[in-house]
mmCIF file of the C-alpha atoms, coordinates in Angstrom:
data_MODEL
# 
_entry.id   MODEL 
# 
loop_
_atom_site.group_PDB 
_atom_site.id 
_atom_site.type_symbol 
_atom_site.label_atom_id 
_atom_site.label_alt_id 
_atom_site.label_comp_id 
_atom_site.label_asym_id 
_atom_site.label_entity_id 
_atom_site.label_seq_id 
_atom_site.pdbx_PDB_ins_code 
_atom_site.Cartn_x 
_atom_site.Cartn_y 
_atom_site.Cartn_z 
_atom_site.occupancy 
_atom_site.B_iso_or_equiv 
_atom_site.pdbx_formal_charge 
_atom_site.auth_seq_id 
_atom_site.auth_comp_id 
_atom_site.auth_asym_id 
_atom_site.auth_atom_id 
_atom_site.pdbx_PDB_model_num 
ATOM 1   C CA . UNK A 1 1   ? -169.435 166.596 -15.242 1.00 0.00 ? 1   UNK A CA 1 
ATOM 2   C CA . UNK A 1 2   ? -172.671 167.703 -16.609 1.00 0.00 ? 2   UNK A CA 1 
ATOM 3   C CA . UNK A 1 3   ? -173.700 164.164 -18.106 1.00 0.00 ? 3   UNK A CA 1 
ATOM 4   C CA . UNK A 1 4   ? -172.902 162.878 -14.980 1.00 0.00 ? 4   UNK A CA 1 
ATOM 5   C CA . UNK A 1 5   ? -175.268 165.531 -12.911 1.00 0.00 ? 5   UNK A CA 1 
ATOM 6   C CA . UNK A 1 6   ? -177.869 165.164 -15.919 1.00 0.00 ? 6   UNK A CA 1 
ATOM 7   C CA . UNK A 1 7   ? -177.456 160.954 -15.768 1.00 0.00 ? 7   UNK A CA 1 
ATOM 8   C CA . UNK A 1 8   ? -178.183 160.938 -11.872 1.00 0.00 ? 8   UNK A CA 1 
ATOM 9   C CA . UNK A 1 9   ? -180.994 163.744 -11.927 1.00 0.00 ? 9   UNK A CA 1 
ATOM 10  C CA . UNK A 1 10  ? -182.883 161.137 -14.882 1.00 0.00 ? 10  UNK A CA 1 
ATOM 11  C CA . UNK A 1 11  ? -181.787 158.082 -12.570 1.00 0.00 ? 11  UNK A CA 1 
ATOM 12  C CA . UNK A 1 12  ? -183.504 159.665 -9.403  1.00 0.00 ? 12  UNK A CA 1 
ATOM 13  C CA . UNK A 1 13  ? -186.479 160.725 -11.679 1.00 0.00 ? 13  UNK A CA 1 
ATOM 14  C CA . UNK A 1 14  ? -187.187 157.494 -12.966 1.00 0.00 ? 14  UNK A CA 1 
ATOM 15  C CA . UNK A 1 15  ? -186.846 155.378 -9.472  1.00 0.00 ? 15  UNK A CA 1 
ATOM 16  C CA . UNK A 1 16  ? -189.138 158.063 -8.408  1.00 0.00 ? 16  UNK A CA 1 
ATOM 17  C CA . UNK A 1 17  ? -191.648 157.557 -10.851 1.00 0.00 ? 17  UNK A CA 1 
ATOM 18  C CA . UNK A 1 18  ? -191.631 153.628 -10.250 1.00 0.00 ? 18  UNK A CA 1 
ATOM 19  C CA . UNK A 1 19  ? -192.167 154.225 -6.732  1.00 0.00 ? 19  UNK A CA 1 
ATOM 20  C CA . UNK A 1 20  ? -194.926 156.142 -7.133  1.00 0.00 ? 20  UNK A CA 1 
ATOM 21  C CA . UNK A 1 21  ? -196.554 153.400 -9.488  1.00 0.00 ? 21  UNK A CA 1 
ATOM 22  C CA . UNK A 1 22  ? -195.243 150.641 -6.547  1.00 0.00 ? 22  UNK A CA 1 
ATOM 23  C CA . UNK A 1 23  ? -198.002 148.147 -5.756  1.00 0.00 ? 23  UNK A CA 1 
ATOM 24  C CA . UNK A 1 24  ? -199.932 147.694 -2.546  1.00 0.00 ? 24  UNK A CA 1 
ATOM 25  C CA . UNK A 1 25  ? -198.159 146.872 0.218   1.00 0.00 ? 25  UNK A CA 1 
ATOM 26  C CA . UNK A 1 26  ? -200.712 144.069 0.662   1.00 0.00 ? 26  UNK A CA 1 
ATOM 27  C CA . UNK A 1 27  ? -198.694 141.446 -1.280  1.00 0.00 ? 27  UNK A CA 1 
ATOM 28  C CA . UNK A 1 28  ? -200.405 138.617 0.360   1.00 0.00 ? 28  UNK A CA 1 
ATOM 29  C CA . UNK A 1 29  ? -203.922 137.225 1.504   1.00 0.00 ? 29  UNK A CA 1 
ATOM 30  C CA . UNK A 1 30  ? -204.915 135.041 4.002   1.00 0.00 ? 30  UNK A CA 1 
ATOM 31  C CA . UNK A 1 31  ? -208.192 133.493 5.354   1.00 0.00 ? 31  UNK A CA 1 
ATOM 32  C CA . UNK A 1 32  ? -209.599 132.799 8.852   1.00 0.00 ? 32  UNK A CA 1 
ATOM 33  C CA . UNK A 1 33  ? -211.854 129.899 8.034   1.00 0.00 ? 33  UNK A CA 1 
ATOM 34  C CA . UNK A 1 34  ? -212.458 127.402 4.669   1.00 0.00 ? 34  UNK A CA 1 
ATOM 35  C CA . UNK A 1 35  ? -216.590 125.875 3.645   1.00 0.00 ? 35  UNK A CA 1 
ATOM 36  C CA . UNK A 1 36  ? -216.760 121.932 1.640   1.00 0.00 ? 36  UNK A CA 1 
ATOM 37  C CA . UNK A 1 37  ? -219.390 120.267 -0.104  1.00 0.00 ? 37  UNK A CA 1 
ATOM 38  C CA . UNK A 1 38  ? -219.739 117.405 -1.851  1.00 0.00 ? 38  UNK A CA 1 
ATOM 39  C CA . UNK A 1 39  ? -221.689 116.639 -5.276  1.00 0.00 ? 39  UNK A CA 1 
ATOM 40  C CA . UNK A 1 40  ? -221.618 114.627 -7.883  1.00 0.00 ? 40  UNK A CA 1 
ATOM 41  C CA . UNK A 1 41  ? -220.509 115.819 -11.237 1.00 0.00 ? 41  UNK A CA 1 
ATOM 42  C CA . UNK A 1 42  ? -219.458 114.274 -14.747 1.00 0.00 ? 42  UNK A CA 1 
ATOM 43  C CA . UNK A 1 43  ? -216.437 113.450 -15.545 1.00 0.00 ? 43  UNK A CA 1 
ATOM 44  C CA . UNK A 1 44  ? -215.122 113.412 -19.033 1.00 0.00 ? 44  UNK A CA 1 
ATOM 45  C CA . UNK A 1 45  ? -216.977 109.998 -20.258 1.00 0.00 ? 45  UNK A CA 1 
ATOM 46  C CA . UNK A 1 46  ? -220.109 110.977 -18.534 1.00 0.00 ? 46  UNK A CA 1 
ATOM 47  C CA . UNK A 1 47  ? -219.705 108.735 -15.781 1.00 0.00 ? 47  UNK A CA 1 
ATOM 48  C CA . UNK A 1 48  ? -220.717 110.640 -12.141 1.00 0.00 ? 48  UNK A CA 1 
ATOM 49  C CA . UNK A 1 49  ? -217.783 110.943 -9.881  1.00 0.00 ? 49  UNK A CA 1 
ATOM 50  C CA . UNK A 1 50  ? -217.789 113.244 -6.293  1.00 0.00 ? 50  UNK A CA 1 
ATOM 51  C CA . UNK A 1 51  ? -216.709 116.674 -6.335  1.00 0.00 ? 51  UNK A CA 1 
ATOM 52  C CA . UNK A 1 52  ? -215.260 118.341 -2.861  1.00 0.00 ? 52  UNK A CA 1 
ATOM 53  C CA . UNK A 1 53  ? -214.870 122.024 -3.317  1.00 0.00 ? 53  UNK A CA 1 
ATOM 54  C CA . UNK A 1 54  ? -213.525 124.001 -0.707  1.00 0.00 ? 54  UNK A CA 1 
ATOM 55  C CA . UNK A 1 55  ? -213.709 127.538 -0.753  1.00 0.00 ? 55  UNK A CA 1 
ATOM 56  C CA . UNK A 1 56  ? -211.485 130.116 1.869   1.00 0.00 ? 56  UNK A CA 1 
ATOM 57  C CA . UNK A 1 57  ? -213.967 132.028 4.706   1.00 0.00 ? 57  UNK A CA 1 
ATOM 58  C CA . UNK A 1 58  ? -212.987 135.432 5.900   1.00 0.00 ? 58  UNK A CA 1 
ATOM 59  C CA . UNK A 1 59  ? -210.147 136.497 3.431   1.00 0.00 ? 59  UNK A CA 1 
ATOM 60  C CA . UNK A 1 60  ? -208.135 139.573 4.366   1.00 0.00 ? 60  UNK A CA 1 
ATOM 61  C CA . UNK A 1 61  ? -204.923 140.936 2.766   1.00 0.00 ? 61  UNK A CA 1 
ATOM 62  C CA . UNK A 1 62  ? -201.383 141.435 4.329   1.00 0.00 ? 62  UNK A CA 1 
ATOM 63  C CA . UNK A 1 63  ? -198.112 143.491 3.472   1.00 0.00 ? 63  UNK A CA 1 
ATOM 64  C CA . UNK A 1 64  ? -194.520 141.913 3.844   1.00 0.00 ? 64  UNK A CA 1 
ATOM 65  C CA . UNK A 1 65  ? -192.731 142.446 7.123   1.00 0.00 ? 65  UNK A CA 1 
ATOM 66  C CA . UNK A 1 66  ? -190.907 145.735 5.393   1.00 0.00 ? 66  UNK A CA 1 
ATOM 67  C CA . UNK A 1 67  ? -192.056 147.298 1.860   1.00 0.00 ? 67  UNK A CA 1 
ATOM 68  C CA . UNK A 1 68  ? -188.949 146.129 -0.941  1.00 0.00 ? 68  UNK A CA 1 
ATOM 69  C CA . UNK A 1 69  ? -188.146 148.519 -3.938  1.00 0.00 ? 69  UNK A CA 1 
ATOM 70  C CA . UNK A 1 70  ? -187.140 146.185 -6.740  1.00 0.00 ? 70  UNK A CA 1 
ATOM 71  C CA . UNK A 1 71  ? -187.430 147.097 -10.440 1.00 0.00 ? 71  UNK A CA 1 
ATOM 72  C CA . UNK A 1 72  ? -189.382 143.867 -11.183 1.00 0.00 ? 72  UNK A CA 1 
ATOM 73  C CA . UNK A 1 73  ? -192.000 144.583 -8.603  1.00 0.00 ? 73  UNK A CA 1 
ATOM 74  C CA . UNK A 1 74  ? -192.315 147.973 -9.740  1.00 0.00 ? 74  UNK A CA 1 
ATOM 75  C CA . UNK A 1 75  ? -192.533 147.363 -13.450 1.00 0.00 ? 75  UNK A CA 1 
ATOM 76  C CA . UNK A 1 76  ? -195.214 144.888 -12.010 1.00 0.00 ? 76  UNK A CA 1 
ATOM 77  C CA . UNK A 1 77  ? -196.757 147.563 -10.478 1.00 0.00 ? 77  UNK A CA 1 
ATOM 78  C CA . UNK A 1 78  ? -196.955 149.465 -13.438 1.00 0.00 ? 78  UNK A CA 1 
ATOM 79  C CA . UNK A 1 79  ? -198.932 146.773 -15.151 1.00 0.00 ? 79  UNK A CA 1 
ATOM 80  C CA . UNK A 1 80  ? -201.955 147.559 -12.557 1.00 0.00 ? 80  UNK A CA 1 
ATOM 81  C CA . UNK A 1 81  ? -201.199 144.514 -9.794  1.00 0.00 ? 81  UNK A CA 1 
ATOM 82  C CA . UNK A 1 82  ? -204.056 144.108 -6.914  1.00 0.00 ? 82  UNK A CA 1 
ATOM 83  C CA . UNK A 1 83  ? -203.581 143.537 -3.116  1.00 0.00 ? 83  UNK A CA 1 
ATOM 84  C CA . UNK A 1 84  ? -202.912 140.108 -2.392  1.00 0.00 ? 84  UNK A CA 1 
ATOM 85  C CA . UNK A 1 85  ? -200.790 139.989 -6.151  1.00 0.00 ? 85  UNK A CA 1 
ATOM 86  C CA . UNK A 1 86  ? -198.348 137.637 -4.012  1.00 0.00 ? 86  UNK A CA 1 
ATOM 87  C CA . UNK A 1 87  ? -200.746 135.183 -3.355  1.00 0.00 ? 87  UNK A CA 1 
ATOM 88  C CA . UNK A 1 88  ? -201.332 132.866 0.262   1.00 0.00 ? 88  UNK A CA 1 
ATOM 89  C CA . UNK A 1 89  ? -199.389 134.446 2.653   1.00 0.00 ? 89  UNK A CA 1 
ATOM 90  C CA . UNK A 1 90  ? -199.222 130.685 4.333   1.00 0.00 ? 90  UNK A CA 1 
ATOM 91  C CA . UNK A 1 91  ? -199.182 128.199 2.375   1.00 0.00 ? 91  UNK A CA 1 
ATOM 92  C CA . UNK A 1 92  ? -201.380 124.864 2.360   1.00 0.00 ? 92  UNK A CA 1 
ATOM 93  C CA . UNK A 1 93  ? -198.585 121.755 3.427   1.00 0.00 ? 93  UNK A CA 1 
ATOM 94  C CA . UNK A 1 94  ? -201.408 119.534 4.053   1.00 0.00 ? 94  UNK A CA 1 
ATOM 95  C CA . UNK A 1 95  ? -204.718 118.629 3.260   1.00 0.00 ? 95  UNK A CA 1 
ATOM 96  C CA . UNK A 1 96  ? -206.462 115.481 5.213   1.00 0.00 ? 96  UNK A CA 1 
ATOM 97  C CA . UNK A 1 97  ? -210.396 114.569 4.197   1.00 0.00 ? 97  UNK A CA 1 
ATOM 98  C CA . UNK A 1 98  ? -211.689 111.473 6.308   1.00 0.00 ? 98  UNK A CA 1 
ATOM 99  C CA . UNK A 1 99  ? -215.742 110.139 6.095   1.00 0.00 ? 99  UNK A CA 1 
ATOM 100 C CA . UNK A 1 100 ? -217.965 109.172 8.671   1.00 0.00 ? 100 UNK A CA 1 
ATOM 101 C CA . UNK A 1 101 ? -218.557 105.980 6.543   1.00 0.00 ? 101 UNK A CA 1 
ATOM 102 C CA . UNK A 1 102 ? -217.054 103.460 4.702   1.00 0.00 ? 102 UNK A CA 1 
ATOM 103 C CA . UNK A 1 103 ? -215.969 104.088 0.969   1.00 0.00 ? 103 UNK A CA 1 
ATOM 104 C CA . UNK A 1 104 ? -214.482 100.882 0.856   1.00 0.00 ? 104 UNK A CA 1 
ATOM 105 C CA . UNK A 1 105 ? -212.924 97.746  2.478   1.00 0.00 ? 105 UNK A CA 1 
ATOM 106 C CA . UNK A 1 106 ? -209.925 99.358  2.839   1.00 0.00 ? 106 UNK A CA 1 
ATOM 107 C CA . UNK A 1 107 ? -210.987 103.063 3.359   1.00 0.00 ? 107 UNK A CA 1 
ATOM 108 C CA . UNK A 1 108 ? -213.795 102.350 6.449   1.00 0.00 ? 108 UNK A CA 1 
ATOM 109 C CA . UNK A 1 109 ? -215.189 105.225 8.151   1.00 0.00 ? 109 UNK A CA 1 
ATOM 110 C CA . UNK A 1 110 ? -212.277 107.571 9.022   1.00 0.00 ? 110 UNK A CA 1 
ATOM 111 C CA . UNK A 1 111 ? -209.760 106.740 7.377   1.00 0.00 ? 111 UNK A CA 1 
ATOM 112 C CA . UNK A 1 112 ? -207.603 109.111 5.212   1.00 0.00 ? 112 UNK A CA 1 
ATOM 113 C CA . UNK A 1 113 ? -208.435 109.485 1.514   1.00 0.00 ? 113 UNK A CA 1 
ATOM 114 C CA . UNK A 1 114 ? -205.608 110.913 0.406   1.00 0.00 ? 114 UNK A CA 1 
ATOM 115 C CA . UNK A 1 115 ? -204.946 108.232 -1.605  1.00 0.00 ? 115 UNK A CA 1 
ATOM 116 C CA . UNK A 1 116 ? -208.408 107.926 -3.180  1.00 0.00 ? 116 UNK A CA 1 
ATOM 117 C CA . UNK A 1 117 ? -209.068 111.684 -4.149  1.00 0.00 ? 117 UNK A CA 1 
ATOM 118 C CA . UNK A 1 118 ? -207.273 113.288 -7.050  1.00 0.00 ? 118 UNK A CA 1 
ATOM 119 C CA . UNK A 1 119 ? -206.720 116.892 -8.519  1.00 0.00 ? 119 UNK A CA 1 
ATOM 120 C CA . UNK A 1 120 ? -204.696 118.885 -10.637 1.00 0.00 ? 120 UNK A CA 1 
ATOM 121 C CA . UNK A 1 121 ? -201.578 119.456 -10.195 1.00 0.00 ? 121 UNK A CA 1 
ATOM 122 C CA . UNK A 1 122 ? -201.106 122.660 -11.083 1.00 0.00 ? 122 UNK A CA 1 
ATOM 123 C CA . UNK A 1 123 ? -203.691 125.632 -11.572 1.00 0.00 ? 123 UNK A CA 1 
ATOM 124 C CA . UNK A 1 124 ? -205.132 124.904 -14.974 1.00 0.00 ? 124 UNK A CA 1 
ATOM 125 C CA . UNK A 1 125 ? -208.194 124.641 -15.831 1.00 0.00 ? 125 UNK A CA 1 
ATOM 126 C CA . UNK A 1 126 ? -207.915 123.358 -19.826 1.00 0.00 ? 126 UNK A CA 1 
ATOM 127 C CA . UNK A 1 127 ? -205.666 120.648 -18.286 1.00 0.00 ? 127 UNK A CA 1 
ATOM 128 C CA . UNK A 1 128 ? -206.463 116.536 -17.794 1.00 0.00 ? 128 UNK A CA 1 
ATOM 129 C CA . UNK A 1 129 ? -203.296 116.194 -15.362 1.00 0.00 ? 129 UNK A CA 1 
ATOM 130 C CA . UNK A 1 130 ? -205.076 115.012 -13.035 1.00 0.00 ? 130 UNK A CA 1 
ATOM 131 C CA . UNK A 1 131 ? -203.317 113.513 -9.754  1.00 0.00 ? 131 UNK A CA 1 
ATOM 132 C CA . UNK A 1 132 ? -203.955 112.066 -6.164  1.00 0.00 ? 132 UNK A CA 1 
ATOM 133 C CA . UNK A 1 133 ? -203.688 114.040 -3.574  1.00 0.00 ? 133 UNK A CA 1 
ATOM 134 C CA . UNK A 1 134 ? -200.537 112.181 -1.941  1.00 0.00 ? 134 UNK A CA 1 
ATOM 135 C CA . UNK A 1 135 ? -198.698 113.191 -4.831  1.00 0.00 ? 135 UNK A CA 1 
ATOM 136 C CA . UNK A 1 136 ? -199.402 116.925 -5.339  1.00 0.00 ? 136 UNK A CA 1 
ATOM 137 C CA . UNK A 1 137 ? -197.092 119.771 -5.465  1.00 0.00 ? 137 UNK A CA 1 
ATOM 138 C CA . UNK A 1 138 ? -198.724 121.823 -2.815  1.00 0.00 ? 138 UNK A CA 1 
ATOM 139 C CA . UNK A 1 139 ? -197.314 124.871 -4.140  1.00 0.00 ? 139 UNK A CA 1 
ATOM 140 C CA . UNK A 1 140 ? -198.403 124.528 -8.003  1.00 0.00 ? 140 UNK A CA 1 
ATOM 141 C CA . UNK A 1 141 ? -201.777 122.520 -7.288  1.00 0.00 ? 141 UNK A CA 1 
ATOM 142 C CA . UNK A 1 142 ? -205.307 123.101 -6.998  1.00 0.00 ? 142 UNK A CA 1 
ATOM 143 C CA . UNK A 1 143 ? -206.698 122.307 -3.656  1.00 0.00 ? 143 UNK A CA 1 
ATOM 144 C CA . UNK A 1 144 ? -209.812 123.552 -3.268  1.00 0.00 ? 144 UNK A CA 1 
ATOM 145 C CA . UNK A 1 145 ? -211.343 121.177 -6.058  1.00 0.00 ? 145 UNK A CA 1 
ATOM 146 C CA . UNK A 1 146 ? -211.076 117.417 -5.146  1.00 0.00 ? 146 UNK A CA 1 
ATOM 147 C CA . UNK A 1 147 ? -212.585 114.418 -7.272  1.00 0.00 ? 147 UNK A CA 1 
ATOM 148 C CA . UNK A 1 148 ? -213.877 111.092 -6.032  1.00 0.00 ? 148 UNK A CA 1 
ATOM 149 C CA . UNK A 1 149 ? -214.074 108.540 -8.892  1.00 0.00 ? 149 UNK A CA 1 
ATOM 150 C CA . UNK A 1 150 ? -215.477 105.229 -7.035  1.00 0.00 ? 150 UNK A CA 1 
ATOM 151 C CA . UNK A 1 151 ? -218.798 104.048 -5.911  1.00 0.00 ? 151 UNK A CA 1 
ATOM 152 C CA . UNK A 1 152 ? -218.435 104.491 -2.087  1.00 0.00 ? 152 UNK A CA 1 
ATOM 153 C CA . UNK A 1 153 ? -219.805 100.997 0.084   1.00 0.00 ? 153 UNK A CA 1 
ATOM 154 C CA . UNK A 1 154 ? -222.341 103.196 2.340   1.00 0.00 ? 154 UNK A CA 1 
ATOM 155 C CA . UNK A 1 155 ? -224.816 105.437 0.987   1.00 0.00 ? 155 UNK A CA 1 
ATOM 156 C CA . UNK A 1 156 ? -224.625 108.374 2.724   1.00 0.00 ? 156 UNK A CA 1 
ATOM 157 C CA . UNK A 1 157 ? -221.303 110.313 3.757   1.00 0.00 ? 157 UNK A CA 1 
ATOM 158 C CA . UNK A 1 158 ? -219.978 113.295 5.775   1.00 0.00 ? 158 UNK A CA 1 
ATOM 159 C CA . UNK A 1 159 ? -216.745 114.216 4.756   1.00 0.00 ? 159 UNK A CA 1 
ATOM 160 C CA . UNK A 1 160 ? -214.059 116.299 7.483   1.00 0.00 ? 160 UNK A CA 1 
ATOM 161 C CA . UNK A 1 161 ? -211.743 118.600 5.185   1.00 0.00 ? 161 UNK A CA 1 
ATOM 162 C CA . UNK A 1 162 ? -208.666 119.945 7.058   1.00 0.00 ? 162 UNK A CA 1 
ATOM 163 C CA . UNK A 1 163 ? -205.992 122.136 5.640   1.00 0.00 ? 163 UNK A CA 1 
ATOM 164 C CA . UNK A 1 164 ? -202.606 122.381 7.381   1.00 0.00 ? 164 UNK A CA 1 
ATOM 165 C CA . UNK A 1 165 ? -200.915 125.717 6.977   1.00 0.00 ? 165 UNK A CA 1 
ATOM 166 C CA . UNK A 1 166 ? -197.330 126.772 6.939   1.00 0.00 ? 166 UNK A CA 1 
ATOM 167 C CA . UNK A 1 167 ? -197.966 128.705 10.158  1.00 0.00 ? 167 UNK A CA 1 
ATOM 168 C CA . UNK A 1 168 ? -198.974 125.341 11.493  1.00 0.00 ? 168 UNK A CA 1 
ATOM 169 C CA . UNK A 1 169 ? -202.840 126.486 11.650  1.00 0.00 ? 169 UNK A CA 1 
ATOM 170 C CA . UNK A 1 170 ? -205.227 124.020 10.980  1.00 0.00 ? 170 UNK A CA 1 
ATOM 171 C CA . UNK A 1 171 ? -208.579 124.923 9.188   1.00 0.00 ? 171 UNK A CA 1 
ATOM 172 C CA . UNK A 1 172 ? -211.446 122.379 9.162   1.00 0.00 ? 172 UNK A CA 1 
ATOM 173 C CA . UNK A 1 173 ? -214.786 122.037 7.268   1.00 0.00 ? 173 UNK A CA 1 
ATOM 174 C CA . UNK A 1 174 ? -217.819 119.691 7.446   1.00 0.00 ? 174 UNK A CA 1 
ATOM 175 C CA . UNK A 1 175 ? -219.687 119.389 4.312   1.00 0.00 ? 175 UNK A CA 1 
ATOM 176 C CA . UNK A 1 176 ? -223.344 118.395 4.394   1.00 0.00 ? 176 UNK A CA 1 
ATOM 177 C CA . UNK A 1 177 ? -224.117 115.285 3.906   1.00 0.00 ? 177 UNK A CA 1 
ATOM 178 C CA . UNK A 1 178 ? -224.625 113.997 0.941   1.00 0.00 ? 178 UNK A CA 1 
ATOM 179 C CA . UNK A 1 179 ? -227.140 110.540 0.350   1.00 0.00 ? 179 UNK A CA 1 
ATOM 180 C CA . UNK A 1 180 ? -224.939 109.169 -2.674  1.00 0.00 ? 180 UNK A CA 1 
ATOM 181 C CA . UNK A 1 181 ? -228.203 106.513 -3.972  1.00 0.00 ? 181 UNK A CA 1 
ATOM 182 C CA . UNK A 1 182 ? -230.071 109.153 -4.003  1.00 0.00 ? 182 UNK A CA 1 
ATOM 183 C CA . UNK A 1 183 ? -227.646 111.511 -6.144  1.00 0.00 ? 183 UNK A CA 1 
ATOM 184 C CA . UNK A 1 184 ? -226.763 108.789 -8.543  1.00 0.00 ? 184 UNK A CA 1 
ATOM 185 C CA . UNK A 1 185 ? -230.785 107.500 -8.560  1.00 0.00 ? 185 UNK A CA 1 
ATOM 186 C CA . UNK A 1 186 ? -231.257 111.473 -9.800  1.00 0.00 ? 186 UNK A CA 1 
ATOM 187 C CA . UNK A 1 187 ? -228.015 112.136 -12.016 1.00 0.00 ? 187 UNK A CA 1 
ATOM 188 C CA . UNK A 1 188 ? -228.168 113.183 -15.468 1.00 0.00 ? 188 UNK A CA 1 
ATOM 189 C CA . UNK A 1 189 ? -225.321 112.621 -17.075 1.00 0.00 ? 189 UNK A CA 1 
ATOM 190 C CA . UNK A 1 190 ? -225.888 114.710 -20.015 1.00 0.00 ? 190 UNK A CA 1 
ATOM 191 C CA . UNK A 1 191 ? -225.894 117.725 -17.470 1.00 0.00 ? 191 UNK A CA 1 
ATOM 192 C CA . UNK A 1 192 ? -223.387 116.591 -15.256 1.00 0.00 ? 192 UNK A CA 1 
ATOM 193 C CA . UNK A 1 193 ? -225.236 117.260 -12.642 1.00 0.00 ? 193 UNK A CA 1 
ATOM 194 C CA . UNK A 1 194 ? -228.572 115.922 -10.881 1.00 0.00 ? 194 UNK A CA 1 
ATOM 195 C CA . UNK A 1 195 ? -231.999 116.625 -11.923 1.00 0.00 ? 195 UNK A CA 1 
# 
């Protein structure tokens, strides 16, 4: 009877403890608004290639309908997690990026480039797994950096970046325009980047 009273009082003692070290409740983040641009950048033989980065506006952090006790998110806890350790609270389904010129004879001005614009497919950085966008796992990949590797017909292009969310919000972003002649006339490739 006693190793049972002393086996329960350590039991209760130790949930306690992992409570107390229990994360935020702000598991997730989300974000109001997302910014593009557009540059030119190397690629890995030197040659220049577009780059659409898309960064999240207005990020904010949310907790999970009710607050879970699990030992795994406790002993996760216990390693130091930060709000938002959960990651997107929404997740990006879709991701549509259109011009206001031609890029080619089959891409004219507003028409989807899904099909022309690759990334990784998974959040890696030291990784050449580089895919097109049609084909990404949106879960794994990395969306907010997008690569371009043709000489577009027109010169200068505005490109319309819209994420879909799995709330069924849709965020959209202009980039500035960017006068591709005059980027590639002033491109060093050495620096990956323009003079």
């Amino acid at each position: 009877m006693t190793k049972k009273a002393i086996t329960l009082a350590l039991v209760f003692n130790i949930i306690s403890l992992l409570n107390s070290c229990h994360c935020a409740t702000e598991r997730y983040f989300d974000y109001k608004g997302i910014e593009s641009s557009a540059l030119l950048r190397s690629s890995s033989d030197e040659r220049p290639i577009l780059l659409i980065t898309t960064t999240y506006k207005d990020t904010y952090h949310l907790a999970q309908s009710k607050p879970q006790f699990t030992f795994g998110t406790s002993a996760y806890a216990m390693s130091g997690c930060e709000k938002g350790y959960d990651g997107e609270k929404y997740l990006v389904e879709k991701i549509s990026i259109k011009s206001n010129a031609d890029i080619d004879d089959q891409h004219p001005a507003g028409t989807e480039l899904r099909d022309l614009l690759k990334t990784y497919n998974h959040i890696d950085y030291n990784t050449t797994d580089l895919v097109y966008l049609s084909e990404i796992d949106f879960k794994r990949a990395n969306k907010n950096f997008l690569y371009l590797d043709l000489t577009p017909t027109a010169a200068k292009h505005i490109f319309t970046v819209e994420f879909t969310k799995s709330n069924g919000e849709v965020l959209t972003a202009i980039t500035p325009e960017i006068n591709w002649k005059w980027e590639l006339e002033n491109f060093d490739t050495k620096k990956g980047q323009r003079n």
